[in-house]
TITIGU-903873 format. One line per field, with one value per residue: residue number from 1; residue in one letter; x, y, z of N, C-alpha, C, O in turn. Coordinates in nm, 3 decimals, decimal comma. Example, Ala and Ser with C-alpha at 12.3 -4.5 7.8 and 13.67 -1.06 7.14 Angstrom:
<atoms>
n: c(1/2)
res: c(A/S)
n_u: c(1,319/1,285)
n_v: c(-0,569/-0,225)
n_w: c(0,780/0,708)
ca_u: c(1,230/1,367)
ca_v: c(-0,450/-0,106)
ca_w: c(0,780/0,714)
c_u: c(1,320/1,290)
c_v: c(-0,330/0,003)
c_w: c(0,780/0,787)
o_u: c(1,424/1,341)
o_v: c(-0,332/0,114)
o_w: c(0,846/0,804)
</atoms>
This chain:
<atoms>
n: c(1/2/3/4/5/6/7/8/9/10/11/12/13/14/15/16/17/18/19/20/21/22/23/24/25/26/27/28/29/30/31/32/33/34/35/36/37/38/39/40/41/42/43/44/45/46/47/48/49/50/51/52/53/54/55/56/57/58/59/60/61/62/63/64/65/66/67/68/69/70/71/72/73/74/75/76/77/78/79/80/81/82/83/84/85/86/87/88/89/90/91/92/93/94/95/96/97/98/99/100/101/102/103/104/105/106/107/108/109/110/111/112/113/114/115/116/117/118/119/120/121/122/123/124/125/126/127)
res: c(X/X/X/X/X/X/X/X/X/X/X/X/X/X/X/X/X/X/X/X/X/X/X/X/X/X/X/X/X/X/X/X/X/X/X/X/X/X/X/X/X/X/X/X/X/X/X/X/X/X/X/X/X/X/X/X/X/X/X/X/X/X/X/X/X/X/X/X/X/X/X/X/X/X/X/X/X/X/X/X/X/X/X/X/X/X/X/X/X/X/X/X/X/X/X/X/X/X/X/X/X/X/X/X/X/X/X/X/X/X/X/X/X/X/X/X/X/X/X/X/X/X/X/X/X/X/X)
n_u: c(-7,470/-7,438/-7,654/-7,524/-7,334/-7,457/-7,564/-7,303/-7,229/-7,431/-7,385/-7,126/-7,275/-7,340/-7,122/-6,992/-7,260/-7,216/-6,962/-6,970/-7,203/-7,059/-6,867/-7,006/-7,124/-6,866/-6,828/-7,030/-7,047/-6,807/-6,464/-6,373/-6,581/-6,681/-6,536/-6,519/-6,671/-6,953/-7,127/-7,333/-7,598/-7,607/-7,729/-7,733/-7,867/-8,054/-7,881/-7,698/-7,837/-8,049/-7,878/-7,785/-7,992/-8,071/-7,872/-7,946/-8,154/-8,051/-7,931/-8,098/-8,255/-8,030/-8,027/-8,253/-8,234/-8,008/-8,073/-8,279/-8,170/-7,942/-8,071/-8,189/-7,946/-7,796/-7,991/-7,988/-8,132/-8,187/-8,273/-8,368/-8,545/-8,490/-8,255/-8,330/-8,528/-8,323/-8,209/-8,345/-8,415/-8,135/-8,136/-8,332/-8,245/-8,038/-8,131/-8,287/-8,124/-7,992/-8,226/-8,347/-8,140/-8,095/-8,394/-8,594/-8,905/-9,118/-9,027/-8,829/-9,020/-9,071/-8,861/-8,765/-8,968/-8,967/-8,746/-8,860/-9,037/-8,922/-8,746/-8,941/-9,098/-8,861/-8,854/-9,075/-9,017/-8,848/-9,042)
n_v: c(1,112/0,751/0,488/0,293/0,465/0,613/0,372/0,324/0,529/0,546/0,296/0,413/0,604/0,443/0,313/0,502/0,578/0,351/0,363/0,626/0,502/0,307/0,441/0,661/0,406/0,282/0,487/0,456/0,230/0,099/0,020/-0,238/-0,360/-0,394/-0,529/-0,749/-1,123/-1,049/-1,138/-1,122/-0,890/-0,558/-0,251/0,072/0,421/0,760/0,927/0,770/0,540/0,616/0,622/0,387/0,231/0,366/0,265/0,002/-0,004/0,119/-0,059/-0,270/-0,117/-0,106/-0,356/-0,365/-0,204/-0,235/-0,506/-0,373/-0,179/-0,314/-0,516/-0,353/-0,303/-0,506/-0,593/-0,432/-0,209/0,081/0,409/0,781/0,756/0,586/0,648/0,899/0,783/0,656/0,829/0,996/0,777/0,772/1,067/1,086/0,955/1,054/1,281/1,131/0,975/1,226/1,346/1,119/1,085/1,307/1,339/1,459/1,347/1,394/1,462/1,246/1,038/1,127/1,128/0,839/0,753/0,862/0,732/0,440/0,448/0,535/0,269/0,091/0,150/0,116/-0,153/-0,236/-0,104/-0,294/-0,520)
n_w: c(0,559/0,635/0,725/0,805/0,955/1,123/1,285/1,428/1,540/1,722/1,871/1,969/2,180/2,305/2,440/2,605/2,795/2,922/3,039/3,163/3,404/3,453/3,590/3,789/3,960/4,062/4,245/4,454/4,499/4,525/4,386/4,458/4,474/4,235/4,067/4,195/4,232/4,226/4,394/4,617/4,557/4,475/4,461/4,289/4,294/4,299/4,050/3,943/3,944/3,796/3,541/3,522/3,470/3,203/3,069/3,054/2,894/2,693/2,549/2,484/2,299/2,109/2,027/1,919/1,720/1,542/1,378/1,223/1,078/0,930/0,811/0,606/0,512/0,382/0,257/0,034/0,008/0,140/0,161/0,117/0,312/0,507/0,605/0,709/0,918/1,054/1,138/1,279/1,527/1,634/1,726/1,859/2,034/2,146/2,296/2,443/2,708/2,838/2,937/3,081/3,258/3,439/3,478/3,341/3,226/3,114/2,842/2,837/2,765/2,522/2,371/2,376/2,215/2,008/1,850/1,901/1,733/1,469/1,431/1,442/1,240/1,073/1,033/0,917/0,676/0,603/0,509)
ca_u: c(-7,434/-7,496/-7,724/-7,411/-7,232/-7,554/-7,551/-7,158/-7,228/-7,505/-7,268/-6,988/-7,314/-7,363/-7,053/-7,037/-7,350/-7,129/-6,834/-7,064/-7,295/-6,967/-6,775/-7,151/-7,134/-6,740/-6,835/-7,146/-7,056/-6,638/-6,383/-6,387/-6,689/-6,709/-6,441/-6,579/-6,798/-7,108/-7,276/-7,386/-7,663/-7,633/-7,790/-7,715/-7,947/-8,042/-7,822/-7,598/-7,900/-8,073/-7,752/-7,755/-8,136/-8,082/-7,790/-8,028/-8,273/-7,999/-7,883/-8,231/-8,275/-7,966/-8,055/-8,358/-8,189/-7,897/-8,081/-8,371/-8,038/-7,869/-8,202/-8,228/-7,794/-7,821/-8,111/-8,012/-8,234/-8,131/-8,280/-8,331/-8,665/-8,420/-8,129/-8,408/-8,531/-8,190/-8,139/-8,489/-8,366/-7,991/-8,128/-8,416/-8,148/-7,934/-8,174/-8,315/-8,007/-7,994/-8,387/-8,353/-8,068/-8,130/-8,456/-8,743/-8,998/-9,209/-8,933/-8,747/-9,098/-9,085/-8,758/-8,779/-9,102/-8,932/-8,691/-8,907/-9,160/-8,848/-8,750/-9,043/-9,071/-8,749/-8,919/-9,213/-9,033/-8,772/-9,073)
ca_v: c(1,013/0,646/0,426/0,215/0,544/0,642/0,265/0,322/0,652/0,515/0,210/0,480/0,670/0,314/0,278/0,632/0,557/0,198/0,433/0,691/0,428/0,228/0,593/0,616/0,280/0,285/0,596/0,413/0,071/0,102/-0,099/-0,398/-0,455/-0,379/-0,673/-0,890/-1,202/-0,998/-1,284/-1,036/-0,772/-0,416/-0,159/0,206/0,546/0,873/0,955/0,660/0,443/0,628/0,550/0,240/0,168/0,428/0,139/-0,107/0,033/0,152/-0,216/-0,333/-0,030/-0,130/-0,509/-0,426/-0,100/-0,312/-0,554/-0,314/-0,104/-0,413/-0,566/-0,269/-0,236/-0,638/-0,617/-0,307/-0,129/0,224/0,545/0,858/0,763/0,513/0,715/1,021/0,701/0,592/0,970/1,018/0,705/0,870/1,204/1,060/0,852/1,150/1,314/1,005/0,999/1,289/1,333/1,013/1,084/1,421/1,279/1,455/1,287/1,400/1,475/1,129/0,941/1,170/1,094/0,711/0,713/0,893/0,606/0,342/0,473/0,506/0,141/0,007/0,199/0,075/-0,349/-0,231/-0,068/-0,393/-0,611)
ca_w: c(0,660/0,614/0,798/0,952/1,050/1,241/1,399/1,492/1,607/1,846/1,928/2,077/2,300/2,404/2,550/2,669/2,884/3,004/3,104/3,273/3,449/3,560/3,692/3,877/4,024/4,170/4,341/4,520/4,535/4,507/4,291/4,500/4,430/4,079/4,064/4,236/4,173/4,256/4,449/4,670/4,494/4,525/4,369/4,290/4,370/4,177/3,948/3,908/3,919/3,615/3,419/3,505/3,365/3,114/3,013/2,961/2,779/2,531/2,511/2,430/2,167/2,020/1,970/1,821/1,606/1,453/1,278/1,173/1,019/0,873/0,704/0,486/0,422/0,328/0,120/-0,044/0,064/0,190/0,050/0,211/0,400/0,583/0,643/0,811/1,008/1,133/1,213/1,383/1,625/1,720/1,776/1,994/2,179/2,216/2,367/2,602/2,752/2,897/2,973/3,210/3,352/3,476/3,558/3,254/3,263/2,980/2,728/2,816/2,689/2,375/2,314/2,362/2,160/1,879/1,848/1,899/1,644/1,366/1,445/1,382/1,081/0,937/0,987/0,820/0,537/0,500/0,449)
c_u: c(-7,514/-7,579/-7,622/-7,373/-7,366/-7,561/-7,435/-7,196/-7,335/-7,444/-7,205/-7,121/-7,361/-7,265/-7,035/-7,119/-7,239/-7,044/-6,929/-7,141/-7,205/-6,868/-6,876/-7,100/-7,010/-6,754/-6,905/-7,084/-6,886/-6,556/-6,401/-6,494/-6,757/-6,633/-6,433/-6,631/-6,913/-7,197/-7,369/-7,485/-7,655/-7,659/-7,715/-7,838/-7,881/-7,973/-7,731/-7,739/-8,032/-8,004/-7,765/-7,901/-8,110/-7,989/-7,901/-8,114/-8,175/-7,969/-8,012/-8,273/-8,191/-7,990/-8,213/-8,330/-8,113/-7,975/-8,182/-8,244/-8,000/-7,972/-8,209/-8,023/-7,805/-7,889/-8,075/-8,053/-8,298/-8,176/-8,312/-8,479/-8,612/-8,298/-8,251/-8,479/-8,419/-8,159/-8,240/-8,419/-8,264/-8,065/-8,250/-8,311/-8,062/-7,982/-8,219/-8,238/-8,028/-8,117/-8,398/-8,262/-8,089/-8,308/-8,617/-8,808/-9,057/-9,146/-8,862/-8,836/-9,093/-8,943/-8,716/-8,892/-9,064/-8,793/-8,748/-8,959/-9,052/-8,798/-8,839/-9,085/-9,002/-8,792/-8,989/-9,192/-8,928/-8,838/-9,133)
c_v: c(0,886/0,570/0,331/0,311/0,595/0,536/0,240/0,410/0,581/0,432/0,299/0,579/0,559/0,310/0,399/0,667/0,486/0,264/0,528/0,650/0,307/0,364/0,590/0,510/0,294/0,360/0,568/0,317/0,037/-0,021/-0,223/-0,464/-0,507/-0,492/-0,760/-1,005/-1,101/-1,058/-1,215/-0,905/-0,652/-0,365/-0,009/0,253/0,625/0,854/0,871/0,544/0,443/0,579/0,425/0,175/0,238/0,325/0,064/-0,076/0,044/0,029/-0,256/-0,239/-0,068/-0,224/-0,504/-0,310/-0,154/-0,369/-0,496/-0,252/-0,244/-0,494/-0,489/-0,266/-0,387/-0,667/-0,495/-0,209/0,033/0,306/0,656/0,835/0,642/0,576/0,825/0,918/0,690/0,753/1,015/0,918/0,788/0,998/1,150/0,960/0,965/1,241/1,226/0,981/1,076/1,339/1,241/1,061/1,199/1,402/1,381/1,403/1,258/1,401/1,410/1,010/0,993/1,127/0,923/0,682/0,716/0,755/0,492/0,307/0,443/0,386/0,057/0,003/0,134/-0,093/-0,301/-0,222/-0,195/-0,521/-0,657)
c_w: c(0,630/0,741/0,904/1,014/1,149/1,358/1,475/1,567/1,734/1,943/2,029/2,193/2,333/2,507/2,599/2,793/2,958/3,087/3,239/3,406/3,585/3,655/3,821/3,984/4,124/4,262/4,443/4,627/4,562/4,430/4,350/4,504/4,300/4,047/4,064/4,154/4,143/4,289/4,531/4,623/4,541/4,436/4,383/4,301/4,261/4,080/3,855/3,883/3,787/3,564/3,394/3,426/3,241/3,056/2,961/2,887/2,652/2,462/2,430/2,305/2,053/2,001/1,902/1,682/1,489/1,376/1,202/1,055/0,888/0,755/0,609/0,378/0,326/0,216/0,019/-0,068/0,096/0,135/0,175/0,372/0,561/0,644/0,775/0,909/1,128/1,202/1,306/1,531/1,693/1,762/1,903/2,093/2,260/2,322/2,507/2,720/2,875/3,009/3,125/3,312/3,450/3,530/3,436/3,174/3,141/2,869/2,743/2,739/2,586/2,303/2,295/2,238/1,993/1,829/1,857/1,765/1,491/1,358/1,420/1,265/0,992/0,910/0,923/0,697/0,529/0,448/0,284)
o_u: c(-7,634/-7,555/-7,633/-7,362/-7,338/-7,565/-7,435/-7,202/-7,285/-7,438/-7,219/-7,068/-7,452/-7,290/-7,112/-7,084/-7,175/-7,042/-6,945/-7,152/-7,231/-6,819/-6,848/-7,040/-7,029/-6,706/-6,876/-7,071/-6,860/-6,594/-6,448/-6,512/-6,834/-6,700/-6,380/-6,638/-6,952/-7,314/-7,488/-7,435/-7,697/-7,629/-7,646/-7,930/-7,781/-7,999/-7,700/-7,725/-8,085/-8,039/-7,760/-7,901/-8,129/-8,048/-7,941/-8,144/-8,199/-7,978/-8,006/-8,326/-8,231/-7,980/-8,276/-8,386/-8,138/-7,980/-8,197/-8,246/-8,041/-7,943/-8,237/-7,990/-7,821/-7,864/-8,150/-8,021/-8,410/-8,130/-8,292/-8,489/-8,669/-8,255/-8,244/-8,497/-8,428/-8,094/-8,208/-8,377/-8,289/-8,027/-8,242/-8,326/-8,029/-7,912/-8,194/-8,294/-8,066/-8,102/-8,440/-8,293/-8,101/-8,336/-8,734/-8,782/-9,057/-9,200/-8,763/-8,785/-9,113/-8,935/-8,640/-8,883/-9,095/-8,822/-8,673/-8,947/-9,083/-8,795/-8,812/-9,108/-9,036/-8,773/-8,957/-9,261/-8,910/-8,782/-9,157)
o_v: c(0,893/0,609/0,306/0,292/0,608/0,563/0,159/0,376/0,575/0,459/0,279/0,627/0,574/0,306/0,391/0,749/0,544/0,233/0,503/0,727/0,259/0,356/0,538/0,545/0,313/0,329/0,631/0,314/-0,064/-0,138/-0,315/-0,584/-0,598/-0,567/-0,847/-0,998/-1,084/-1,056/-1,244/-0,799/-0,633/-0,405/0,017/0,173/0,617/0,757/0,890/0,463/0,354/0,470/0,363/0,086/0,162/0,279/0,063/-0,156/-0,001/0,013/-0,271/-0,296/-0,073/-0,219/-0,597/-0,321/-0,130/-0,307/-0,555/-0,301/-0,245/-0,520/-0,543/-0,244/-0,377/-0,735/-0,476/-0,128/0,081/0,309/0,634/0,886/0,625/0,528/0,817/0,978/0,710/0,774/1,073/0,980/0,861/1,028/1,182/0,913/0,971/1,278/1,246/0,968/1,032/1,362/1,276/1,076/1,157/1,463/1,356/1,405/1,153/1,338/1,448/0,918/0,906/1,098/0,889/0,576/0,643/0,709/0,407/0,203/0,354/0,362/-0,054/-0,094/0,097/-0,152/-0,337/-0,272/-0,211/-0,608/-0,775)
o_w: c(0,603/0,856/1,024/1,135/1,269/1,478/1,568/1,685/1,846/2,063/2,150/2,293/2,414/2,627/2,695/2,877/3,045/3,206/3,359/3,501/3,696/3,768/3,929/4,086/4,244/4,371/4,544/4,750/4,627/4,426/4,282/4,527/4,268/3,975/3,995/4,031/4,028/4,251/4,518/4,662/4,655/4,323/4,482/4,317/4,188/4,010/3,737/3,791/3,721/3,518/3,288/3,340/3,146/2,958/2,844/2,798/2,540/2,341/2,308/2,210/1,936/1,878/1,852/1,573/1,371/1,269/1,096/0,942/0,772/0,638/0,502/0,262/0,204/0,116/-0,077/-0,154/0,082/0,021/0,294/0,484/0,669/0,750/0,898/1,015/1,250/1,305/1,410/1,629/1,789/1,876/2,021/2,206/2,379/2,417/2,626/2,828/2,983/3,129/3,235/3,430/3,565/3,632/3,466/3,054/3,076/2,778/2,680/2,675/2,501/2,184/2,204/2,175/1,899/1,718/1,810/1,700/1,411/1,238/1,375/1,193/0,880/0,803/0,809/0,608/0,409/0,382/0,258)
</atoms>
């Protein structure tokens, strides 16, 4: 598996979360509001309102995953210490996911951490 199909593959449990996070939300908050302007703030609760942070975090993982990914496909870069990177990230996302949402605690920071830690990894090794 290549380093893009790992960053696609994370892409589709991006939107996955989005779908999940917006099903969540209608149920709370209801279509007409989802529709709306949204001049008015509301928030979601439990379970819908993990999702909904667990969203942003993935957003912010992915804007700093992509170009960590892309720096190495660009430059040429790629060998297997980058590919078991890019796969360290997805599997700690796949897990994060779930961890938050469901609400553990200790094994949602191990699983963020392990993704962080391979991300940082992959700048270090494209300098």
């Amino acid at each position: 598996m290549t380093e893009t199909t790992i960053l696609a593959l994370y892409g589709l449990l991006v939107i996955v979360t989005l779908v999940l996070q917006a099903t969540g939300a209608m149920s709370q908050l209801g279509l007409g509001y989802l529709i709306s302007a949204r001049d008015e703030k509301r928030t979601v609760s439990g379970m819908s309102g993990r999702l909904d942070r667990a969203l942003g975090n993935s957003v912010t993982a992915m804007a700093l995953f992509a170009p960590a990914i892309l720096l190495h496909v660009v430059g040429d870069s790629t060998s297997g210490q980058t590919r078991t990177l890019a796969m360290a990230f997805l599997l700690g996302r796949v897990v994060y996911l779930p961890a938050y949402v469901f609400g553990i605690t200790g094994l949602r920071t191990l699983a963020w951490s392990v993704g962080f830690i391979a991300t940082a990894v992959l700048y270090f090794l494209a300098l």
